[in-house]
Every structure is written in C-alpha cells, then in structure tokens.
N, C-alpha and C positions, 0 to 999 in steps of 0.2 A: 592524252586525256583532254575531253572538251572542258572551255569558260565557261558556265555556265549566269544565269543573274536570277532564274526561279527556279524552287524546287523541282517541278516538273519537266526542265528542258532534259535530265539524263534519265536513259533506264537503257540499261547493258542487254540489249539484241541477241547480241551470237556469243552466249555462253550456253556448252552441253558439257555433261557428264557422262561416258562413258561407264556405265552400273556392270560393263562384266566381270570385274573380278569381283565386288558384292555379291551380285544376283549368278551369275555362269550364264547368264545371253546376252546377247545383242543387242543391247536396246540403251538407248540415250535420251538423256532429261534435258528438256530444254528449261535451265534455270532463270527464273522470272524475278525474284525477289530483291536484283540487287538495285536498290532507284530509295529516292527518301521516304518512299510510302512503303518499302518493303514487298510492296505485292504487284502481282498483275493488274491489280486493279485500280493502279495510275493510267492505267493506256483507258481504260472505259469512263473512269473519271473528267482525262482531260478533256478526250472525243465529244460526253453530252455536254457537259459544261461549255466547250466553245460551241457547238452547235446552238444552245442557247441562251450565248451572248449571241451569234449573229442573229437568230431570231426574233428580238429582243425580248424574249422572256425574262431573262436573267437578267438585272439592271442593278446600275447603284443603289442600293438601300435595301436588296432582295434577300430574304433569307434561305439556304440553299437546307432544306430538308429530305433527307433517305434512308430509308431501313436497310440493315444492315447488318450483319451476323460479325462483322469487324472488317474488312480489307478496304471494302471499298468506302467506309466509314473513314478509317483512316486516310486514304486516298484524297477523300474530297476535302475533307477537315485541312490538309494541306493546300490543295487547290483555294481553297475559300480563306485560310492566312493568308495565301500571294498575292491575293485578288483583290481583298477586302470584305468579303462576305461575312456574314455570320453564317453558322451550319449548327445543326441542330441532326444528332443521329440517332434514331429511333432502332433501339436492339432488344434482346433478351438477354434471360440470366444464363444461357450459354458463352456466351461473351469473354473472352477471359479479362483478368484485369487489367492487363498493359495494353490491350487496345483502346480501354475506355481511357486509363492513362495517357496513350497517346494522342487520340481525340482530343484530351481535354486540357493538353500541356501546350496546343497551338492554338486556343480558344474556342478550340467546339464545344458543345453540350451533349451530354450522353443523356437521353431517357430510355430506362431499361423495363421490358416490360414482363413480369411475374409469371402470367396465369395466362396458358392458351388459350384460343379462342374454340369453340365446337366444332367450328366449320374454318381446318386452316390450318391448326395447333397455333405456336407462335409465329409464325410467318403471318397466317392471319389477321391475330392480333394486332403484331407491328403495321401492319397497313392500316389496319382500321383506326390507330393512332396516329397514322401518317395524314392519311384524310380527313381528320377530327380537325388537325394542327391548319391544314390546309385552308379549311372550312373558317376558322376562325377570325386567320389575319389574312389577307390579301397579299402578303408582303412574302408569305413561303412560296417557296417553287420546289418542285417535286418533279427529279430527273427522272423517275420510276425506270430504276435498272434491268427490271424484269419486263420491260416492256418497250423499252427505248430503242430503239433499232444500228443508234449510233453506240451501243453496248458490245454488237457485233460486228458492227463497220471497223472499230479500233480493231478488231485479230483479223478481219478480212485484207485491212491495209498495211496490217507489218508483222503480226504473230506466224502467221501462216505463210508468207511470202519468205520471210527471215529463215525459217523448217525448209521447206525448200530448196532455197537457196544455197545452203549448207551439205542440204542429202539429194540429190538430182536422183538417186539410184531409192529411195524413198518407197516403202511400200506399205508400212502401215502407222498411225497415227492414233494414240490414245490420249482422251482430253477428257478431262474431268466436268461434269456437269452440274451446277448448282444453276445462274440467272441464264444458263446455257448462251451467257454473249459470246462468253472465247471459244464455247463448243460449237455455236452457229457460224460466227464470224470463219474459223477454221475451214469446219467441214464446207460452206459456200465455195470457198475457196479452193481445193482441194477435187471441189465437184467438178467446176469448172474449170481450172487449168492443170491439174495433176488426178485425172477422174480413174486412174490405175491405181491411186495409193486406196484402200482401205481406214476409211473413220469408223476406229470405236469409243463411242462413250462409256465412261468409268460413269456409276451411280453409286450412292451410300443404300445399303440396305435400309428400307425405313423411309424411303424418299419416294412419293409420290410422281414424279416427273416422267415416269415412263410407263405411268398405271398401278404401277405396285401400291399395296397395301399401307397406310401411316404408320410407321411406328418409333417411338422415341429414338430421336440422336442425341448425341452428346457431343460429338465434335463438329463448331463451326466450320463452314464451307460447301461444302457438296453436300445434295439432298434440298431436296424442298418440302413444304407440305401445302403449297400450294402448285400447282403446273403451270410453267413460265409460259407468258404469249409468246415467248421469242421462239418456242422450241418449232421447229419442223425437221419431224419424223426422217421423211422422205430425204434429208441429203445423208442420214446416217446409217452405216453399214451393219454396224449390231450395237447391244448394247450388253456390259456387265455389271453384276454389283456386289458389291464389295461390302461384306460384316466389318464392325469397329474395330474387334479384336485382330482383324487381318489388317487394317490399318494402323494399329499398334506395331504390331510384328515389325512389318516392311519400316516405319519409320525405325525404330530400334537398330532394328540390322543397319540401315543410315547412319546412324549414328555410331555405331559400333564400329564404323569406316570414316568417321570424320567429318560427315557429310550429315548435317542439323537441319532439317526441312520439317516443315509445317503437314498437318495431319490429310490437306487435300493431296500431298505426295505423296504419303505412303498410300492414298486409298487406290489412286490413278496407278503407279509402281504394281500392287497388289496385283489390281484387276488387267492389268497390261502381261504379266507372268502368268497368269493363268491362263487368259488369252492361248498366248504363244504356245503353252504348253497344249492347250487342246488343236488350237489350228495349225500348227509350224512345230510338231516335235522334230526335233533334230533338223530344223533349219536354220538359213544363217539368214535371216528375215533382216534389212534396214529398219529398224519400228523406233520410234519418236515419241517420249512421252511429255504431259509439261508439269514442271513444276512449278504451283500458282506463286506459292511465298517460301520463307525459311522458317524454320524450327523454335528462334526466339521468343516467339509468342507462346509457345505452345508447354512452356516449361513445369506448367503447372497442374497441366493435364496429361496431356499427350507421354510427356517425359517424367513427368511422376508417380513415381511407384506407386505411392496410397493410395493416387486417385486412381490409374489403371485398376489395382486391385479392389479395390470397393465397387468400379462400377462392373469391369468385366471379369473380376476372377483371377486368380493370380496363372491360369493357363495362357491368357494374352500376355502374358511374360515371357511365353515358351520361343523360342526360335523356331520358327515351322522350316525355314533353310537349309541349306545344309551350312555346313563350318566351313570358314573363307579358306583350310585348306584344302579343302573337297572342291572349293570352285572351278579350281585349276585343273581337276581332273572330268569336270563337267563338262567343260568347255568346248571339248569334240562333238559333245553327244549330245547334248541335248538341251537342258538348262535345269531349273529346279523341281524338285517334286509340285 
C-alpha cells in the first residue's frame, strides 16, 4: 500500500467486479469509490483545481465555489482542506444529508437551493447562484465542471486507459452521464486508441442531456436539466435510459450480494443489461461498466424502504431479476430478462 501525506494522492485504479453471478452476464464494474472523497469525482476535482493553480486563477485567499448535486462537492471540499482554500458548494434539496455533512465536517459550506429555476429546473437555479456569488466577491473561483474541459482530461488520462489496460479483448463500454466528464474523457479515448470497443451512454430518464424531455429526478448524479458543453455527440455509440425504479432494482439486487453502491450504479448496471440483452443475446461480449461511488450515502434514499415507496411505489421493491439461483443456470444462455 502507498504513504501517502494528502488526501488526494490515493484512489484505487484497478478494482472490478465481476456482476455474473448477480446479473447471469458478462459484464464488470469498474469500482471508483474507494479514495477519501468516496467518488470519481476526486480524479475531476484534482485535474481542475491544479490546472488552476498553474494558471493562477486559483491563489492564496481564493474561494473555490461549484454546484454540485454531492460527489464532486465532496471531492473538492477535501481538495480545498489540503490546500487551504475556503469552498463554498452550491446544491439542492436533492442532496442527501451526509454529503452536505461531509462537506461541512472539513470546513466547507453547503448552500442548498429550494425552488427551480423555469428555465433549467435546479441545475439552473444552482448556477445562477453560482454566478450571483461570483459576481459579488472577486475572491470566488468557479471550476464550472460542466464545462471545464480538464473535467474530461482526468478519465482521458487514467479512467479509460486503466479499462484497457485490464480488458485488451474489450468491446463495449457503458458510462454513466450527468457533467458527461468521465463520459467524454472515456469515450475520446476509446475513439482514438481502442475505436473497436463500442461507447454507450447510460442517461437518467428525465434528463435533458441527449434532448429528451425535463422531468423530475430524485436521485443525485446522472441527468441534467441543463445540456453539458462538454457533451459531443459524435464520439458516442448510442445511448440508453434508464427509469428510477429500474435504478432501485439493479442497486438492491447489489446489495442483496453484498456489494452497497450508490444509485449512478444501479442506473449505468440497468442500462448496460438491457443493452446487452437487445444487442448481444446470448453472447459472451467483454462489456465494462463504471461505478462512479458506493452505496453509503445513499441510505436514506436509495436503500430506504419509505422513501423508495412514497416516491416510486412499492413495485420498485419488486426484483425484476431473476433469483441468484437462476443465475447459474442463465449463464449459457443468455443473461437476464
């Protein structure tokens, strides 16, 4: 194991999961969550923040401000204790509590913002708080993740090389889409040096980012309601999306095997089996999925019964799967319904 002397020098690269005897296919998680920010989104964190420092945007006295639905809030709220920074993360009431706890236990500030905006929903909103705060003091700096291009250089530089690395025989690749960094950073990568593997993006039903229509979510992460600069079309292969209650499921059944992930894994997972099932019946396809963080955060939603059943119904309870000992006899043939 490495010394480490800041938060951010560890975050464990080459761990996968192996999902066939849960799921009955092929397909492996590449686990992202294990580092002190919990998510992927230390690698995006550290990429804009030193970019700039060298820049010198970022300087002693600066206050590090970004909206945030929780991961990368957490991320930089650590970056900005190592550093010295004040951070200031601008969220909504999607939010659960223990990230705004997290946040605010290494000195960040959480402002959470209520009431969507017309044009945006909360996404919206949050921005227009971002750039109010901006406006105000000289002193914020604003990495704006959605737009930052060093958002996607961090998964051009080691998310995607690390996948890889690992699967040389690699052939399809599903990533979950919300500031589309890990999704852009990836598939760039993928285009250019491995342009045989297949990129599909996972989307939250409800999430504008690929045209579709606004419509409420409730689980941070994947989805936007606003359409990321970073996105281009043109390096991605297709795209799926995935209902909340089908992101319930897929975590559950996770969990049901031991394996506690956060609600952008079941949605990626969902949409990856589906996938497979309509393009690759009964093949034995190399496919890759990622998992952005783990399950801890998510205990009060995701993995709670009340809230599952108040918001979707106690049918997102249901196991749309088959039973882990049906797996075993899946496993020739094909994968899940």
């Amino acid at each position: 194991m490495p010394i480490i002397s800041e938060a951010q020098e560890y975050h464990e690269e080459d761990l996968f999961v192996d999902l066939r005897r849960t799921f009955g296919r092929r397909l492996f998680l590449k686990c992202e969550g294990f580092n002190f920010a919990g998510s992927i989104k230390l690698k995006a964190a550290r990429a804009m923040v030193e970019a700039a420092e060298a820049s010198g945007v970022l300087r002693p006295g600066s206050i590090l401000v970004e909206s945030s639905s929780g991961n990368l809030g957490v991320a930089l709220s650590i970056l900005a204790a190592s550093k010295g920074y004040q951070f200031v993360c601008v969220t909504d009431n999607r939010c659960n509590l223990a990230t705004k706890q997290l946040i605010e236990s290494v000195g960040g500030t959480v402002y959470t913002v209520t009431e969507p905006a017309a044009e945006g929903g909360f996404l919206g909103a949050r921005l227009r708080l971002v750039r109010e705060l901006c406006e105000s003091d000289e002193r914020y700096v604003w990495l704006n993740q959605y737009a930052n291009p060093n958002n996607a250089l961090a998964h051009y530089r080691s998310t995607a090389p690390a996948i890889a690395a690992r699967f040389p025989d690699l052939k399809v690749a599903f990533i979950g889409a919300g500031t589309t960094g890990t999704l852009m950073g990836c598939a760039r990568y993928f285009k250019e040096k491995r342009p045989d593997v297949t990129v599909v993006a996972v989307d939250a039903v409800g999430s504008v980012t690929f045209g579709g229509p606004s419509l409420p979510r409730m689980i941070p992460g994947l989805g936007t309601g606003v359409r990321p600069p970073l996105l281009d079309r043109s390096y991605i292969d297709d795209v799926v999306h995935v209902a909340e209650a089908e992101t319930i499921r897929a975590c559950r059944r996770l969990a049901a095997r031991g394996f506690l992930f956060g609600g952008s894994t079941g949605t990626v997972i969902s949409g990856a089996l589906r996938w497979l099932d309509e393009h690759a019946p009964g093949e034995e396809l190399t496919a890759v999925a990622i998992a952005p963080d783990l399950g801890d955060r998510y205990l009060d939603s995701v993995y709670h019964q009340g809230w599952v059943e108040e918001i979707y119904g106690s049918a997102a309870l249901a196991d749309e799967f088959e039973r882990p000992e049906e797996v075993a006899m899946m496993s020739s043939t094909g994968g899940v319904r």
